[in-house]
VEXDOBA-608945 format. One record per atom (N, C-alpha, C, O): z, y, x. Coordinates in steps of 0.001 Angstrom, whole numbers, plus 500000, padded with zeros to 6 digits. Each point is the difference from the previous one (the first is absolute). Example, Ala and Ser with C-alpha at 12.3 -4.5 7.8 and 13.67 -1.06 7.14 Angstrom:
BEGIN
507800494310513190 500000501190499110 500000501200500900 500665499981501036 498615501069498614 500060501190500820 500730501090499230 500169501108500509 
***
This chain:
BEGIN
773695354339610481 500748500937500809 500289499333501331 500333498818500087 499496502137501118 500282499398501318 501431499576500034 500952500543499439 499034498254501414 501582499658500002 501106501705500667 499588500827500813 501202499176498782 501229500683500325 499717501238498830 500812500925500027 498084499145498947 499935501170499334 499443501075500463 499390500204501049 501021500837497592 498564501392500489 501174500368500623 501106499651499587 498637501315501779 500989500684500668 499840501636499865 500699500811500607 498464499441498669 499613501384499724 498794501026500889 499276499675500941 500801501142498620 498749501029501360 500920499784501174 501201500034500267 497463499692500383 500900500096501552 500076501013500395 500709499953501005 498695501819498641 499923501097499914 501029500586499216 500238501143500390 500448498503498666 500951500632499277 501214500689500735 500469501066499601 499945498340501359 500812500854500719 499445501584500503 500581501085500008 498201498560500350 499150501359500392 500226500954498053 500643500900499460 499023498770500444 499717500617498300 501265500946499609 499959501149499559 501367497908500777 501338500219499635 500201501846501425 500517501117500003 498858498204500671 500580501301501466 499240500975499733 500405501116500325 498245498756498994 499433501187499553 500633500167498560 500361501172500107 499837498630499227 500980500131498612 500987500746500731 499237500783500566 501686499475499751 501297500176500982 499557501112500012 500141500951499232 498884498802502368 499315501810500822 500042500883498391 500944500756499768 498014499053499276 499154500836499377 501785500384498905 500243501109499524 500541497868500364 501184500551499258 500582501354500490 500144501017499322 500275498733502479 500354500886500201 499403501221500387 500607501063499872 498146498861500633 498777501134499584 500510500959499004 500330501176500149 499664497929498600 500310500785498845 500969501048499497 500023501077499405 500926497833501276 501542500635500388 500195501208500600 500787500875499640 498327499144501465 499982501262501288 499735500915499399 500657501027500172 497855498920498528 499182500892499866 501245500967499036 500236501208500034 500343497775499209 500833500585498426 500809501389501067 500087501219499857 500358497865501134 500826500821500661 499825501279500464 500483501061499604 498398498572501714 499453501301499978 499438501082498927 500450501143500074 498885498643499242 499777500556498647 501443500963498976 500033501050499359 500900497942500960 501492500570499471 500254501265501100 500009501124499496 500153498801501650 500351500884501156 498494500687499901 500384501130499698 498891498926500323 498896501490499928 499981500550498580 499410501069499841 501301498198498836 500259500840499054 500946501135499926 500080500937499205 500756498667502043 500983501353499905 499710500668501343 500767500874500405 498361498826500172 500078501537500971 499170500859499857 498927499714499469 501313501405500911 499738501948500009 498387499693500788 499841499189500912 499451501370498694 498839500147500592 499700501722499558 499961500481498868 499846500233502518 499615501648499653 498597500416500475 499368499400500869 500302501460498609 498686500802500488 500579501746499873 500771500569499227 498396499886501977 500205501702499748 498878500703500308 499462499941501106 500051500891497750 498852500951500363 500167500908500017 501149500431499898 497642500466500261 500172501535499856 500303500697500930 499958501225499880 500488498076501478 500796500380501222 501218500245499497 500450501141499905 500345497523499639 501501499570499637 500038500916498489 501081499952499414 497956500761500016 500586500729498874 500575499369498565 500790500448499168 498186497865500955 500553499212499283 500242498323499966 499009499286500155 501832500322499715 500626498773500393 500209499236499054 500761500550499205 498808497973500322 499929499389498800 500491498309500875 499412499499500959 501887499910498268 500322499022500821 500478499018498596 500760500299499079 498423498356501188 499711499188498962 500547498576500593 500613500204501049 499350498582498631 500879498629499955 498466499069500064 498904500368499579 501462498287501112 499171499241499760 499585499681498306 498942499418499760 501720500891499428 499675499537498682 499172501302499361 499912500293498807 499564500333502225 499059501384499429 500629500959499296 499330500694499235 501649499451500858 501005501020499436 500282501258500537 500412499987501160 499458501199498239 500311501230501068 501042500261499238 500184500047498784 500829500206502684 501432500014499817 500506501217500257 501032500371499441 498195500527501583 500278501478499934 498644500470500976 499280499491500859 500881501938498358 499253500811500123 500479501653500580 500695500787499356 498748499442501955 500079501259500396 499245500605500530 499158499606500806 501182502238498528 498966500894499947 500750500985500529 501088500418499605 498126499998501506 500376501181500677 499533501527498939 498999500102499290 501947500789500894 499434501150498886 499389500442500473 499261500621499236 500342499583502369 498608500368500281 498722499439499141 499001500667499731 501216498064499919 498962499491499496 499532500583498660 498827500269499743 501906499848499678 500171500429498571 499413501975500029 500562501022500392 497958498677498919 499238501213500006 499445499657498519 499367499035499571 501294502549499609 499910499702498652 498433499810499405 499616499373499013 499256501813502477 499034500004499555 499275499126500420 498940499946499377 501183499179501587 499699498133500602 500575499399498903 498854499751499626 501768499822499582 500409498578499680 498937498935500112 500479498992500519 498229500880499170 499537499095500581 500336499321501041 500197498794499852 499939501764501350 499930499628501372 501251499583500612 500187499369501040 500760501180497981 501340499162500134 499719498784499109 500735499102500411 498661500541498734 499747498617499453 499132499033500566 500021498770499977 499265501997500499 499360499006501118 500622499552500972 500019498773500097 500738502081501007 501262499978500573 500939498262499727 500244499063500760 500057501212497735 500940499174499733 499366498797499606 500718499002500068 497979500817499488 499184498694499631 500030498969501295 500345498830500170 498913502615500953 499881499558501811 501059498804500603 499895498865500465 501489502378499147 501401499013500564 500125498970499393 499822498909500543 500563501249498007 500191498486499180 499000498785500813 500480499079500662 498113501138499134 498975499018500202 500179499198501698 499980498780500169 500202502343501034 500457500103501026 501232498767500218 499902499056500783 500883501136498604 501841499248499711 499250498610499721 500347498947500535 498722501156498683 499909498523499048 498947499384501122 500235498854500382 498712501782500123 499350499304500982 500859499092500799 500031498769500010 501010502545500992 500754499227500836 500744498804499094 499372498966500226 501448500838499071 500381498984499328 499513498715499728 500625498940499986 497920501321499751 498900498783500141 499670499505501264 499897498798500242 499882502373500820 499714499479501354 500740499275500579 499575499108500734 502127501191498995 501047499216500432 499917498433499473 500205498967500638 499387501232497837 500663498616499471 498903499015500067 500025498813499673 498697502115500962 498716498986500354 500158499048501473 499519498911500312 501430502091500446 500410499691501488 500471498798499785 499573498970500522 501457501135498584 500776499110499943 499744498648499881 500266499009500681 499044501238498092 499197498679499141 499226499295501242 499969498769499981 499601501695500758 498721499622500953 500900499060500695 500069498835499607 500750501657501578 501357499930500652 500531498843499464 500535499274500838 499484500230497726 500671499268499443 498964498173500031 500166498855500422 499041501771498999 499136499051499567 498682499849501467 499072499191499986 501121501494500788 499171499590501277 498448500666499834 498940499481500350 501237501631499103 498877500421499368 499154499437499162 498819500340499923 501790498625499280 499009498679499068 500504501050498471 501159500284499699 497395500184499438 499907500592499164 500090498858498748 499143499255499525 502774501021500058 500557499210498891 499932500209498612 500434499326499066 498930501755500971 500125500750498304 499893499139499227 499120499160500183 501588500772498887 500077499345498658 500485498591500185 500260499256499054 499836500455502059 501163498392500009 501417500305499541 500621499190499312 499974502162501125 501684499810499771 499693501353499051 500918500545499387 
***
């Protein structure tokens, strides 16, 4: 052994500051992730006849239907209607929490690390 001993990686400090960064990375993400689980994301079709407004956690939380919409001999087309909005709500919800993610992480595609 060299006199004065092993002194360790001379890189380890680097190692430790990326350990750190990528902790609080993690941290940010939990966070953000917590705050886009509870907000309202809406869609409206039909020309406003129907309105379906859902949560980052893919949840539809309410649903509205104009009685214009409601044609006993359509029901199809009011279900399509309502598939439209739901799907609409949940897009935006993803688009947001993709923004985010990007925003967060510098656009560096993290999936499956945290």
């Amino acid at each position: 052994m060299a006199k004065g001993g092993y002194r360790g990686n001379p890189m380890g400090g680097m190692n430790m500051n990326m350990v750190k960064q990528a902790q609080k990375m993690q941290q940010d993400m939990l966070r953000m992730q917590e705050e886009m689980e509870t907000r309202e994301y809406d869609a409206t079709v039909g020309g406003g006849m129907i309105k379906a407004v859902v949560n980052g956690k893919h949840e539809v939380l309410r649903m509205e239907i104009s009685p214009e919409a409601v044609d006993p001999d359509d029901v199809e087309m009011l279900q399509d209607m309502v598939v439209a909005a739901v799907n609409e709500a949940m897009r935006k919800a993803d688009a947001e929490a993709s923004a985010n993610m990007a925003k967060l992480t510098g656009g560096l595609n993290l999936s499956g690390l945290f």
